[in-house]
mmCIF file of the N, C-alpha and C atoms, coordinates in Angstrom:
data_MODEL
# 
_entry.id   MODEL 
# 
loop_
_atom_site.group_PDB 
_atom_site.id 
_atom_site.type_symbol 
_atom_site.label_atom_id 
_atom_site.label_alt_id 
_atom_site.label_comp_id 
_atom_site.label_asym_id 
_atom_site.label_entity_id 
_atom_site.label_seq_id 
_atom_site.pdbx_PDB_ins_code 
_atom_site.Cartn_x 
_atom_site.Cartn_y 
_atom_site.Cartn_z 
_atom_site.occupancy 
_atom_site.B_iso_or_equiv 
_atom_site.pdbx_formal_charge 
_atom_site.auth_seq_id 
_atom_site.auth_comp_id 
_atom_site.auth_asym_id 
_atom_site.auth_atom_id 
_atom_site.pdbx_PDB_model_num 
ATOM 1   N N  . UNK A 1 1  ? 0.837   -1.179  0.000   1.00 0.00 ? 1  UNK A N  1 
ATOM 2   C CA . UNK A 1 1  ? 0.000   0.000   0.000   1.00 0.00 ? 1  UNK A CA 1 
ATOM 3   C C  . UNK A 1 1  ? 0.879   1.238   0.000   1.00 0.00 ? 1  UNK A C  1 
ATOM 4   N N  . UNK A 1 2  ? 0.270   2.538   -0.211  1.00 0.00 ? 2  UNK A N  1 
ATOM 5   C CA . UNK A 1 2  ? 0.910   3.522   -0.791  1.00 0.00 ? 2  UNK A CA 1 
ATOM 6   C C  . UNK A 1 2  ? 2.213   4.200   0.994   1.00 0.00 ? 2  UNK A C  1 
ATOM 7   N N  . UNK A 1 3  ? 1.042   4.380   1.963   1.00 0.00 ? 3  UNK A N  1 
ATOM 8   C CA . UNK A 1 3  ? 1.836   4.361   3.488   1.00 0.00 ? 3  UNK A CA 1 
ATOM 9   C C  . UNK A 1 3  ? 1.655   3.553   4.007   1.00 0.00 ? 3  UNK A C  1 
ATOM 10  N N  . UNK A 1 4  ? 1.270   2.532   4.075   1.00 0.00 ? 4  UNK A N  1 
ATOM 11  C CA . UNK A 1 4  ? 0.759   1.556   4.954   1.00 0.00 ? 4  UNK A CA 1 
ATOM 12  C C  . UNK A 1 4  ? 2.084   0.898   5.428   1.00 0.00 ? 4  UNK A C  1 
ATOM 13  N N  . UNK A 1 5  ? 1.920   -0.007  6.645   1.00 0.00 ? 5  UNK A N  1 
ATOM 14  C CA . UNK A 1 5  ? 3.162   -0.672  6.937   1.00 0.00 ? 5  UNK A CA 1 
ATOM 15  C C  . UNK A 1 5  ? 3.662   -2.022  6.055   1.00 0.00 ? 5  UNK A C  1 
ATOM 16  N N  . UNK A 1 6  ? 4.753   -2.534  6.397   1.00 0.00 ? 6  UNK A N  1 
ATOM 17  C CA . UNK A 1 6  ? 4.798   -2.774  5.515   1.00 0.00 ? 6  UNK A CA 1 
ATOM 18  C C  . UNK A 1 6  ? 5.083   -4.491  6.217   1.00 0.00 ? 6  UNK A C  1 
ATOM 19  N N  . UNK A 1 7  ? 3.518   -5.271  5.560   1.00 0.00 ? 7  UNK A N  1 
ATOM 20  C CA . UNK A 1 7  ? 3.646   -6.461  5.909   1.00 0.00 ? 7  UNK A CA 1 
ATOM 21  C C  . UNK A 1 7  ? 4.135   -7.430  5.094   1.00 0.00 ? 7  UNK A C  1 
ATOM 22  N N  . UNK A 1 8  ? 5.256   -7.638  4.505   1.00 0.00 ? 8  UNK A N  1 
ATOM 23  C CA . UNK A 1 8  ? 5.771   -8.404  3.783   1.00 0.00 ? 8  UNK A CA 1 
ATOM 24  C C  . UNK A 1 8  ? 6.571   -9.920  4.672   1.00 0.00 ? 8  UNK A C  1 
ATOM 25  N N  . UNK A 1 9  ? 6.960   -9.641  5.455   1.00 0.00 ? 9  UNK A N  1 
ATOM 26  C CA . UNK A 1 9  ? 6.805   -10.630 6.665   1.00 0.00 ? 9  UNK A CA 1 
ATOM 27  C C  . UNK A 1 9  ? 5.957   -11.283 6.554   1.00 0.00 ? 9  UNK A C  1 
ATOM 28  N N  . UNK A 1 10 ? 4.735   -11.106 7.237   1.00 0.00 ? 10 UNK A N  1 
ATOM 29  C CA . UNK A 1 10 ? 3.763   -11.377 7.871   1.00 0.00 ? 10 UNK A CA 1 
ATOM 30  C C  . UNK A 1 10 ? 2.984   -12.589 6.826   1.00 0.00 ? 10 UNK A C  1 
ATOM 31  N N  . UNK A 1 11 ? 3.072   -11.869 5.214   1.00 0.00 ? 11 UNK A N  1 
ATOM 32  C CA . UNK A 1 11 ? 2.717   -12.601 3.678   1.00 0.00 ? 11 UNK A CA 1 
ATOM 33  C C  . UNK A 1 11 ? 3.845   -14.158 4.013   1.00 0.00 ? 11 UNK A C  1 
ATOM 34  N N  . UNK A 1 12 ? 5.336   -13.621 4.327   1.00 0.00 ? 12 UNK A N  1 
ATOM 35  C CA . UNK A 1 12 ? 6.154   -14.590 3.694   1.00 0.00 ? 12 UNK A CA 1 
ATOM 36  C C  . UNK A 1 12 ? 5.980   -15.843 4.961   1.00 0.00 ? 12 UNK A C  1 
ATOM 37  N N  . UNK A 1 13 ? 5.242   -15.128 6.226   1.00 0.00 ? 13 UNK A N  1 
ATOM 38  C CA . UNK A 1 13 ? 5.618   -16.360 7.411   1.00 0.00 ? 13 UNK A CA 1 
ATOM 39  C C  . UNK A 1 13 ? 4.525   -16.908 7.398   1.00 0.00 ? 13 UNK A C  1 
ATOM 40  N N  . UNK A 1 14 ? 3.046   -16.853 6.588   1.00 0.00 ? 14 UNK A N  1 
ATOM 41  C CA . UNK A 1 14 ? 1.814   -17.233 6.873   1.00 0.00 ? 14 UNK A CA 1 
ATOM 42  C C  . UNK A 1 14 ? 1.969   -18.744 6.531   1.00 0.00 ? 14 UNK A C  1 
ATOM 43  N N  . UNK A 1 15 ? 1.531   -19.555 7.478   1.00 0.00 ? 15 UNK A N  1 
ATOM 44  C CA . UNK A 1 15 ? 0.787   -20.434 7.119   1.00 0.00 ? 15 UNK A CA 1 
ATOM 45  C C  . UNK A 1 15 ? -0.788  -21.018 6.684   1.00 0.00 ? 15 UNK A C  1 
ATOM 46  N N  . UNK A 1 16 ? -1.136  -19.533 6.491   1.00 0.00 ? 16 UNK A N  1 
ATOM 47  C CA . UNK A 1 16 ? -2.706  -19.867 6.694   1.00 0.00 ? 16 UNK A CA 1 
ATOM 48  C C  . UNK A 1 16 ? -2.986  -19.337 4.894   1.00 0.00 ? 16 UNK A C  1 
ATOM 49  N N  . UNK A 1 17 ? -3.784  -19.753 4.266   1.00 0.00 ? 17 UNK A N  1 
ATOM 50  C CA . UNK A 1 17 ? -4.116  -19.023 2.984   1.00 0.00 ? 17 UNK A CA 1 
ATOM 51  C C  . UNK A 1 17 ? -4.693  -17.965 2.921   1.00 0.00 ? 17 UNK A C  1 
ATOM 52  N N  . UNK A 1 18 ? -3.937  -16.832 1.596   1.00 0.00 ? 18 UNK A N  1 
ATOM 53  C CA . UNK A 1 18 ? -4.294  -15.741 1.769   1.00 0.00 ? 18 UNK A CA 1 
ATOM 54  C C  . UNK A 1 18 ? -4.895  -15.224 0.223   1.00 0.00 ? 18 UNK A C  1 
ATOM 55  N N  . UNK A 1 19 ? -6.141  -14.652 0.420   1.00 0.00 ? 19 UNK A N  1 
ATOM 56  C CA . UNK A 1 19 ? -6.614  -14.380 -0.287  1.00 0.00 ? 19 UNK A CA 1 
ATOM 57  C C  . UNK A 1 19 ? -6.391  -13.007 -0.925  1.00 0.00 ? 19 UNK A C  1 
ATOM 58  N N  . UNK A 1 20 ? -6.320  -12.631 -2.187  1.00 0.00 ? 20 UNK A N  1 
ATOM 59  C CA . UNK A 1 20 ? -6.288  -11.479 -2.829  1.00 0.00 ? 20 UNK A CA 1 
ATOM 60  C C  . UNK A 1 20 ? -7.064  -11.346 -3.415  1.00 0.00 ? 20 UNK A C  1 
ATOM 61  N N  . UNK A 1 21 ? -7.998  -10.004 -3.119  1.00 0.00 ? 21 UNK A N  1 
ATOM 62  C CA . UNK A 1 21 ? -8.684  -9.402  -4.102  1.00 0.00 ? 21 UNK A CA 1 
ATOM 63  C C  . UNK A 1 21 ? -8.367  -8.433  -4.747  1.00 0.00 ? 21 UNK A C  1 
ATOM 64  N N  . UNK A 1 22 ? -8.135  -8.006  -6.441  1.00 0.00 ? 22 UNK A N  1 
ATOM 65  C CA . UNK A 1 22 ? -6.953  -7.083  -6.298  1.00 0.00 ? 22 UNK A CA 1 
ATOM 66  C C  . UNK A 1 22 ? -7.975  -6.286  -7.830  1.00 0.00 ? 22 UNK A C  1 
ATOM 67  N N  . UNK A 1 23 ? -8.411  -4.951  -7.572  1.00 0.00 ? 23 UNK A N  1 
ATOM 68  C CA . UNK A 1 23 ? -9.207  -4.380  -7.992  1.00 0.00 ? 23 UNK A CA 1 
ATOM 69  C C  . UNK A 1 23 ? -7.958  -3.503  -9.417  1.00 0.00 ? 23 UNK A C  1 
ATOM 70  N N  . UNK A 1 24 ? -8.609  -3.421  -10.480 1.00 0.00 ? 24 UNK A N  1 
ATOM 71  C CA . UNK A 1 24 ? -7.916  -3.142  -11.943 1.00 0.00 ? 24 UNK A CA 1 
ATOM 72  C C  . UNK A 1 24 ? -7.457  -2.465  -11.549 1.00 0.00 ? 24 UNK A C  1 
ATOM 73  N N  . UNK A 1 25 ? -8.642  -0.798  -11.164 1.00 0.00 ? 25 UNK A N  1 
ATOM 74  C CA . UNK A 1 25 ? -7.924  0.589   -11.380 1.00 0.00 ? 25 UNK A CA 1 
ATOM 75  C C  . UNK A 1 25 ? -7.985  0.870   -9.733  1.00 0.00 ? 25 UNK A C  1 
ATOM 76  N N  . UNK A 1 26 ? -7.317  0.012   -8.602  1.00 0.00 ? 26 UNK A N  1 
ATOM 77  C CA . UNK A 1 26 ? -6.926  0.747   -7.519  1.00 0.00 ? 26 UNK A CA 1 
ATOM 78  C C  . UNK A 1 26 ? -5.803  1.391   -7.680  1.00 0.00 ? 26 UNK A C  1 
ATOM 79  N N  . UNK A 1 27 ? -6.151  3.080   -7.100  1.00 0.00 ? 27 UNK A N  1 
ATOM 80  C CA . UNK A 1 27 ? -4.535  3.359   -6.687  1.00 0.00 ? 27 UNK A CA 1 
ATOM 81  C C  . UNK A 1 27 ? -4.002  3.400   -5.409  1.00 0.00 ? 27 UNK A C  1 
ATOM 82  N N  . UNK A 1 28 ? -4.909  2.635   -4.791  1.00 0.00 ? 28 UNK A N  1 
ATOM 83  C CA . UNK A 1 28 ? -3.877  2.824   -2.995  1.00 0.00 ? 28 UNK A CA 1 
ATOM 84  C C  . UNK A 1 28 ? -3.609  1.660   -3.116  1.00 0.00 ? 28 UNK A C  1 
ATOM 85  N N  . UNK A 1 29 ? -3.555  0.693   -3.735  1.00 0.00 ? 29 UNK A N  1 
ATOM 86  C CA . UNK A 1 29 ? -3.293  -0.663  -3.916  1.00 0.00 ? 29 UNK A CA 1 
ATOM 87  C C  . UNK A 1 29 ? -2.970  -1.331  -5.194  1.00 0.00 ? 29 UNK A C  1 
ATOM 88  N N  . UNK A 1 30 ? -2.297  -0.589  -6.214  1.00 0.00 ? 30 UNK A N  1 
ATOM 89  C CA . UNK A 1 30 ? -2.149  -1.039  -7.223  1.00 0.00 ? 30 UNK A CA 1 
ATOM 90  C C  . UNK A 1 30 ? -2.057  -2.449  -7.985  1.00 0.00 ? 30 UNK A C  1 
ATOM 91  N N  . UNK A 1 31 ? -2.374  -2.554  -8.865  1.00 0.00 ? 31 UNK A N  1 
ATOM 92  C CA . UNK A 1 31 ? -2.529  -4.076  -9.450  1.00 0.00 ? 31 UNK A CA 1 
ATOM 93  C C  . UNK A 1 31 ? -0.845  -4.553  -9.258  1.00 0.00 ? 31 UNK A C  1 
ATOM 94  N N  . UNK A 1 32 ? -0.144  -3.926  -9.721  1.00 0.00 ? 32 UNK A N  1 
ATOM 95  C CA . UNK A 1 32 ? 1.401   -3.944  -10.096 1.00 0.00 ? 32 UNK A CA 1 
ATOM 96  C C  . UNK A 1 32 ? 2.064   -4.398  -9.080  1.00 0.00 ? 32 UNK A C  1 
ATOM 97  N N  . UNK A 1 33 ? 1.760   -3.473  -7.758  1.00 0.00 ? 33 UNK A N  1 
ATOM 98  C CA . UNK A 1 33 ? 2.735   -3.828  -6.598  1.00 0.00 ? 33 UNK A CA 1 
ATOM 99  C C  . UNK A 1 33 ? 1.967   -4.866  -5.588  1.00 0.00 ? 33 UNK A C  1 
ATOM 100 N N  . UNK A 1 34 ? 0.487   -5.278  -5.949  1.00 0.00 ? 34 UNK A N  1 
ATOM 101 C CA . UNK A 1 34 ? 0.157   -6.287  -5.601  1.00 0.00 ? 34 UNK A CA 1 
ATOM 102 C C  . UNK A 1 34 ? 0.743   -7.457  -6.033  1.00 0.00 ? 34 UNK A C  1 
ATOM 103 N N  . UNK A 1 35 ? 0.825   -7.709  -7.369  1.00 0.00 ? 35 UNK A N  1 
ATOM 104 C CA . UNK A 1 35 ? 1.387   -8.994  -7.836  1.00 0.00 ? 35 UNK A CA 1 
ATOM 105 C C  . UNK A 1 35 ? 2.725   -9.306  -7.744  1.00 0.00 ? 35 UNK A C  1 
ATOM 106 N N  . UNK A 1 36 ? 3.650   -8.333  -7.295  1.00 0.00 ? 36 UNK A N  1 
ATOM 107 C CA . UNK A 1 36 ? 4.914   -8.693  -6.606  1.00 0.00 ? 36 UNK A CA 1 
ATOM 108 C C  . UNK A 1 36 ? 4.852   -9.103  -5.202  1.00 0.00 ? 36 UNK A C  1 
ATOM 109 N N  . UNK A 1 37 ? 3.508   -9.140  -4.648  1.00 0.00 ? 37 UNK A N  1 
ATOM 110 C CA . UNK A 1 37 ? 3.837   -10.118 -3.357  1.00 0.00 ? 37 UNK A CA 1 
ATOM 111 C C  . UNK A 1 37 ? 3.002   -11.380 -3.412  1.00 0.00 ? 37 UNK A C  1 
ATOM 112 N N  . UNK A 1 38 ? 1.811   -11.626 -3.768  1.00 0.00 ? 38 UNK A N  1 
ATOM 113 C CA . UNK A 1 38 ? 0.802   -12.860 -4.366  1.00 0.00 ? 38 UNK A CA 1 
ATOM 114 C C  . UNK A 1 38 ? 1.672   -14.153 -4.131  1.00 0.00 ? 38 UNK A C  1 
ATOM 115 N N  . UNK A 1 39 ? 3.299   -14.176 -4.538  1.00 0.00 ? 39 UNK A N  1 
ATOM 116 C CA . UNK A 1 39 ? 3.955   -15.063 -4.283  1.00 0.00 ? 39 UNK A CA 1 
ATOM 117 C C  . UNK A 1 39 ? 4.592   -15.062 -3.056  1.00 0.00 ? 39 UNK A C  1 
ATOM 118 N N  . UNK A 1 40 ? 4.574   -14.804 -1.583  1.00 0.00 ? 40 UNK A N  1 
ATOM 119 C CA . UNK A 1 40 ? 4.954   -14.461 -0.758  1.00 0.00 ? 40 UNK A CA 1 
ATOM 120 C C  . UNK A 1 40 ? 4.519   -15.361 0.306   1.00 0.00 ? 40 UNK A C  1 
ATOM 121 N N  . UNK A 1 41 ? 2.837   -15.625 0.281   1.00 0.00 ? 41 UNK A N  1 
ATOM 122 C CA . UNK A 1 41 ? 2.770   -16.667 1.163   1.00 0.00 ? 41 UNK A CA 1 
ATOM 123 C C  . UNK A 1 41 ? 2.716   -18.070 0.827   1.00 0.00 ? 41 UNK A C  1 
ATOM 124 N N  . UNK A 1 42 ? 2.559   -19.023 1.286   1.00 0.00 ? 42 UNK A N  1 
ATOM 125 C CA . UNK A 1 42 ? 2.807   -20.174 0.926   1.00 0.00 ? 42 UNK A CA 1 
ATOM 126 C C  . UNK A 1 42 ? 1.505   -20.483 0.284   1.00 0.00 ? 42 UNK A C  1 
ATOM 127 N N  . UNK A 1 43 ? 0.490   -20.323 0.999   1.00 0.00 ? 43 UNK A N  1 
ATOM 128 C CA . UNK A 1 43 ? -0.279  -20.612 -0.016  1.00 0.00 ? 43 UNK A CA 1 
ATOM 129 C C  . UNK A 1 43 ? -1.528  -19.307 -0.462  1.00 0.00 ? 43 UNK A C  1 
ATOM 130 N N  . UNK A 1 44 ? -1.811  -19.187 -1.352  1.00 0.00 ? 44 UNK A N  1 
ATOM 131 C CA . UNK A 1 44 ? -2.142  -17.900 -1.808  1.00 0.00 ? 44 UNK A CA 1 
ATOM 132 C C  . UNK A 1 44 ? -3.479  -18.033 -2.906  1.00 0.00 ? 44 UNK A C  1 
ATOM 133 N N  . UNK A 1 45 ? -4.614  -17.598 -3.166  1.00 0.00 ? 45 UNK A N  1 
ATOM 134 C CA . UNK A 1 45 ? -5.366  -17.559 -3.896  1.00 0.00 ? 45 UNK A CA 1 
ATOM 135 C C  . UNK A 1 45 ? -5.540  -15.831 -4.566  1.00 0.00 ? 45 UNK A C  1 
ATOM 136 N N  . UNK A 1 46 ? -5.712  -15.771 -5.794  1.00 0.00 ? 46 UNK A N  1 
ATOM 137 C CA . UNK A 1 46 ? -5.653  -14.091 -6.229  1.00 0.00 ? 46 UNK A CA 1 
ATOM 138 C C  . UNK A 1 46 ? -6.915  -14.443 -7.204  1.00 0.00 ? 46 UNK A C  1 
ATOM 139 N N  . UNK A 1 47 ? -7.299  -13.183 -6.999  1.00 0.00 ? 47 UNK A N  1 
ATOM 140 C CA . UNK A 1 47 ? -8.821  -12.730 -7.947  1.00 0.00 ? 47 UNK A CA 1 
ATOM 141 C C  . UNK A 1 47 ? -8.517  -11.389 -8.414  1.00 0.00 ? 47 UNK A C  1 
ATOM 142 N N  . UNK A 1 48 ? -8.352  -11.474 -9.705  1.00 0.00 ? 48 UNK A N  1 
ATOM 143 C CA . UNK A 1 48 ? -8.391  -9.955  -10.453 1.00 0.00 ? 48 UNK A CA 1 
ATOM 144 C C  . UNK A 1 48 ? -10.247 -9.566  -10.654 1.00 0.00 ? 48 UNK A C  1 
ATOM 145 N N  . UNK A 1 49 ? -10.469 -8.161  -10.570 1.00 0.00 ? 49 UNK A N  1 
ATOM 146 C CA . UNK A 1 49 ? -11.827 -7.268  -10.494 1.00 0.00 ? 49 UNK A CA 1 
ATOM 147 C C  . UNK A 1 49 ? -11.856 -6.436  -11.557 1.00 0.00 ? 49 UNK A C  1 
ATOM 148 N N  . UNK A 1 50 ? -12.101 -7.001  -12.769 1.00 0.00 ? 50 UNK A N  1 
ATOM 149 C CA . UNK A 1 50 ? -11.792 -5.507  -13.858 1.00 0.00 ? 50 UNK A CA 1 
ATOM 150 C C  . UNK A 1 50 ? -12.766 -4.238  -13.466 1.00 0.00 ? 50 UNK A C  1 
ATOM 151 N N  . UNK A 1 51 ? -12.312 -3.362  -13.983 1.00 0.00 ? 51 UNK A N  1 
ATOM 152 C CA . UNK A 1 51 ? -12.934 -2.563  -13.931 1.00 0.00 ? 51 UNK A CA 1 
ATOM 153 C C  . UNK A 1 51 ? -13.142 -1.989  -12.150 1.00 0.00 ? 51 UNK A C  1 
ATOM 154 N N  . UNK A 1 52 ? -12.485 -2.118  -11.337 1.00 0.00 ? 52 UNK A N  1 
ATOM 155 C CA . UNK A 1 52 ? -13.317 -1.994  -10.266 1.00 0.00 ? 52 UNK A CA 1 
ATOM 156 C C  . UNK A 1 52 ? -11.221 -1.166  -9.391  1.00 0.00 ? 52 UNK A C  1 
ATOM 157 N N  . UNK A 1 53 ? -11.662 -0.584  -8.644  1.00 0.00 ? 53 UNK A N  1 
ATOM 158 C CA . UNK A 1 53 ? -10.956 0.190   -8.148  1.00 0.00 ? 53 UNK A CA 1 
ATOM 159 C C  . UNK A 1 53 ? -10.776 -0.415  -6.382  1.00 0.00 ? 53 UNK A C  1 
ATOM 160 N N  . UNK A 1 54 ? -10.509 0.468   -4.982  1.00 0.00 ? 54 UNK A N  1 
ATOM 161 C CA . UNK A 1 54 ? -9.943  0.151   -4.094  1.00 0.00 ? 54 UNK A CA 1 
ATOM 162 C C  . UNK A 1 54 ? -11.291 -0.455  -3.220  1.00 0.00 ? 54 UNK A C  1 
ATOM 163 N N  . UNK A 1 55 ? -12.511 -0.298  -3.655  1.00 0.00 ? 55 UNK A N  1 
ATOM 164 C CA . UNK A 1 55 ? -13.827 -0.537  -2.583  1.00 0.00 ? 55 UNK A CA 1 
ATOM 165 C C  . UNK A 1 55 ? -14.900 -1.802  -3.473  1.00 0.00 ? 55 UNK A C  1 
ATOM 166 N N  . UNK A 1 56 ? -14.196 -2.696  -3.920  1.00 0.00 ? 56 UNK A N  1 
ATOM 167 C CA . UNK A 1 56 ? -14.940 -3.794  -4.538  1.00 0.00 ? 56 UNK A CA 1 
ATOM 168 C C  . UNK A 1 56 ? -16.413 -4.044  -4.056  1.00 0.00 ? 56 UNK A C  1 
ATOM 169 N N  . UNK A 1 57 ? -16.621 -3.951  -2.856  1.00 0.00 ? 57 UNK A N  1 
ATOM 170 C CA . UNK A 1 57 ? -17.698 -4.565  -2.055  1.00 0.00 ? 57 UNK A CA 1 
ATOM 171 C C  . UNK A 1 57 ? -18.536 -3.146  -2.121  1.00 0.00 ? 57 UNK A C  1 
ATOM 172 N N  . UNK A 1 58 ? -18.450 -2.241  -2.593  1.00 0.00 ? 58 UNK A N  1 
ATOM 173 C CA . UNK A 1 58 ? -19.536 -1.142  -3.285  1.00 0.00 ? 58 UNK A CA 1 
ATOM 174 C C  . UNK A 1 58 ? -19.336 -1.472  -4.786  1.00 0.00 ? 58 UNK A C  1 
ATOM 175 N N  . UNK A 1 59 ? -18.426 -1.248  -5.062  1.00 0.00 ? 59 UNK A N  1 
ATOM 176 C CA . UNK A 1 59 ? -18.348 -1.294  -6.752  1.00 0.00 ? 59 UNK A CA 1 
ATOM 177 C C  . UNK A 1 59 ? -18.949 -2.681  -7.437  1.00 0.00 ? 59 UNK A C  1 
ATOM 178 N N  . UNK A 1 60 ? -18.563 -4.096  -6.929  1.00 0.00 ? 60 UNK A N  1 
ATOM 179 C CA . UNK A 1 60 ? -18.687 -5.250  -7.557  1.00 0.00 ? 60 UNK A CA 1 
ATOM 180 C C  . UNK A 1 60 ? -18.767 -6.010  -6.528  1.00 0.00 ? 60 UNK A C  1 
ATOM 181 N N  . UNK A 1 61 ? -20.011 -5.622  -5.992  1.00 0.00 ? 61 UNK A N  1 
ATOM 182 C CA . UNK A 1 61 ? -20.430 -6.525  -4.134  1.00 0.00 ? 61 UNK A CA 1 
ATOM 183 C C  . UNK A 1 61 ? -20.879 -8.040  -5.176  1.00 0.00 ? 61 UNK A C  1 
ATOM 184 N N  . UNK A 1 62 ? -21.508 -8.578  -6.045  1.00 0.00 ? 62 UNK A N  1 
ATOM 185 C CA . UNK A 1 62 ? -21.919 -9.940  -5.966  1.00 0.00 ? 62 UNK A CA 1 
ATOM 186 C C  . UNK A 1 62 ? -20.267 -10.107 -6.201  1.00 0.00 ? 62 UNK A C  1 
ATOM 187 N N  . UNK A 1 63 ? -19.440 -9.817  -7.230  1.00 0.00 ? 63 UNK A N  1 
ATOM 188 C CA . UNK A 1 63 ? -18.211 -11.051 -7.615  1.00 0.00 ? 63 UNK A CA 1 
ATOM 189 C C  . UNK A 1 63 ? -17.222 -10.773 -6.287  1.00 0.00 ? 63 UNK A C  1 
ATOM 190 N N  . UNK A 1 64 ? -17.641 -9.806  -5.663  1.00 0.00 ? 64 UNK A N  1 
ATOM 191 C CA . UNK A 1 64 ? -16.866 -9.706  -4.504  1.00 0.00 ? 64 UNK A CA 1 
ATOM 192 C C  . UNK A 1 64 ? -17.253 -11.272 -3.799  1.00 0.00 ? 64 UNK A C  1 
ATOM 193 N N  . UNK A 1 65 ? -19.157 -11.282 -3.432  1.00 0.00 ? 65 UNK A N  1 
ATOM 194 C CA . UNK A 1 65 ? -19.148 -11.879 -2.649  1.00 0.00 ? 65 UNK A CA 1 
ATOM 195 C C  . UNK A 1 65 ? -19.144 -13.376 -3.413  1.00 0.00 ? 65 UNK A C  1 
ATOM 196 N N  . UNK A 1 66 ? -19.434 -13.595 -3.916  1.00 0.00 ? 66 UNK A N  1 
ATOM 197 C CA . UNK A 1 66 ? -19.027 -15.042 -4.777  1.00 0.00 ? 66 UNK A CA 1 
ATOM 198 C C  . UNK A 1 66 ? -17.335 -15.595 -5.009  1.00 0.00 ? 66 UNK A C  1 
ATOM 199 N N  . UNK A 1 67 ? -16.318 -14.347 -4.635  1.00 0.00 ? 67 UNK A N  1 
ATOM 200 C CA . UNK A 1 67 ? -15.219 -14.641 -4.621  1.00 0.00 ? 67 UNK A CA 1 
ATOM 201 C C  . UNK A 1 67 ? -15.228 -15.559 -2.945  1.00 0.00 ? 67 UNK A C  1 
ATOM 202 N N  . UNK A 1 68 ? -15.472 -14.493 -1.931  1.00 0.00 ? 68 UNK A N  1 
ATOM 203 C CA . UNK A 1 68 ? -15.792 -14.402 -0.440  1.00 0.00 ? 68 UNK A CA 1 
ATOM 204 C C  . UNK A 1 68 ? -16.504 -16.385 -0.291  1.00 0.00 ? 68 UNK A C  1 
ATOM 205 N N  . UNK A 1 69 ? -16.868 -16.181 -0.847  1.00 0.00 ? 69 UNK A N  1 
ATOM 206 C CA . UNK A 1 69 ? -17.531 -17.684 -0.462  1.00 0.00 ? 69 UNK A CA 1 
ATOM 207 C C  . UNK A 1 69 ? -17.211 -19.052 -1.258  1.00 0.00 ? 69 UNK A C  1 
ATOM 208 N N  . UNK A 1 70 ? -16.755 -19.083 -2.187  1.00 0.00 ? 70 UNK A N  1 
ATOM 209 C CA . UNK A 1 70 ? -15.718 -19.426 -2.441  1.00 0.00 ? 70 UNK A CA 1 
ATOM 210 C C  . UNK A 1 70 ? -14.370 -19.877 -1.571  1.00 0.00 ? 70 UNK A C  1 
ATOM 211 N N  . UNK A 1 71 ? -13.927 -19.001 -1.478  1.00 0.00 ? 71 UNK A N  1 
ATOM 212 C CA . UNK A 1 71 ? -12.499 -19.384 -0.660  1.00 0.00 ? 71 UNK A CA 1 
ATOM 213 C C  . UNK A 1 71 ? -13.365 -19.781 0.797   1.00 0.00 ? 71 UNK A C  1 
ATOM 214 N N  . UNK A 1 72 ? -14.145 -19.449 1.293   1.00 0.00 ? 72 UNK A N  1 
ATOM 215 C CA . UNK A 1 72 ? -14.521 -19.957 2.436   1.00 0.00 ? 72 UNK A CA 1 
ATOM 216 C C  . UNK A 1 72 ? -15.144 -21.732 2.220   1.00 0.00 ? 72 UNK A C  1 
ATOM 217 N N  . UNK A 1 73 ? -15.418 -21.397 1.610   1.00 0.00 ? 73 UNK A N  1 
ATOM 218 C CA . UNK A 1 73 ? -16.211 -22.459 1.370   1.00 0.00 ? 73 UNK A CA 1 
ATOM 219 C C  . UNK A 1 73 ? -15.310 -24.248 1.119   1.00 0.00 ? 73 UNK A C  1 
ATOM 220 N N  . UNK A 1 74 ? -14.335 -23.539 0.411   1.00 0.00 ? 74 UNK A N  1 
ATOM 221 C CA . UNK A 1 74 ? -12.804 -24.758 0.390   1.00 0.00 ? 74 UNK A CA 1 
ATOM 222 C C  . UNK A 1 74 ? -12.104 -25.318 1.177   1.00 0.00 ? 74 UNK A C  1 
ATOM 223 N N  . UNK A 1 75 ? -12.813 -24.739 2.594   1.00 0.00 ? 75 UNK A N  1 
ATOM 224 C CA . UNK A 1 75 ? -11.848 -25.187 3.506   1.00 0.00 ? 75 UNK A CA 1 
ATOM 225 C C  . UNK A 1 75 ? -13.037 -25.330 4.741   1.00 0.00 ? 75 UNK A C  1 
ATOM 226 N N  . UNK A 1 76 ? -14.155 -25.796 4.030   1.00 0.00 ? 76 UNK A N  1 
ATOM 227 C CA . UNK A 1 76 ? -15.487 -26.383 4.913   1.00 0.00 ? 76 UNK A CA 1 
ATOM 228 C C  . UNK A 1 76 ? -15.185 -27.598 5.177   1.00 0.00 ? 76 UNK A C  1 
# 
């Protein structure tokens, strides 16, 4: 993120799966410097959002939530 801290650790020590939702035209979260960490935790699931910017769950609430249940749902 643009200030945010910086959890790159936290990606590389997870054992737990981590989900990405990673919106086209965010700019506090860019597509770009997202996909240089996607490989970071061990295990990792990524969902690209075209068209959709930093607030998916206003912009594209069903593929948000069909992503959301999904990954939950895999590990029922």
């Amino acid at each position: 993120m643009m200030e945010g801290p910086d959890i790159t650790g936290i990606l590389r020590n997870s054992k737990l799966p981590v989900l990405f939702v990673i919106g086209t035209d965010d700019r506090a979260a860019p597509l770009n410097d997202l996909l240089k960490q996607v490989h970071l935790p061990e295990i990792a699931y990524i969902h690209i959002i075209r068209g959709t910017a930093h607030m998916s769950m206003l912009e594209a609430p069903e593929k948000l939530n069909s992503i959301l249940k999904s990954f939950i749902n895999a590990f029922d």
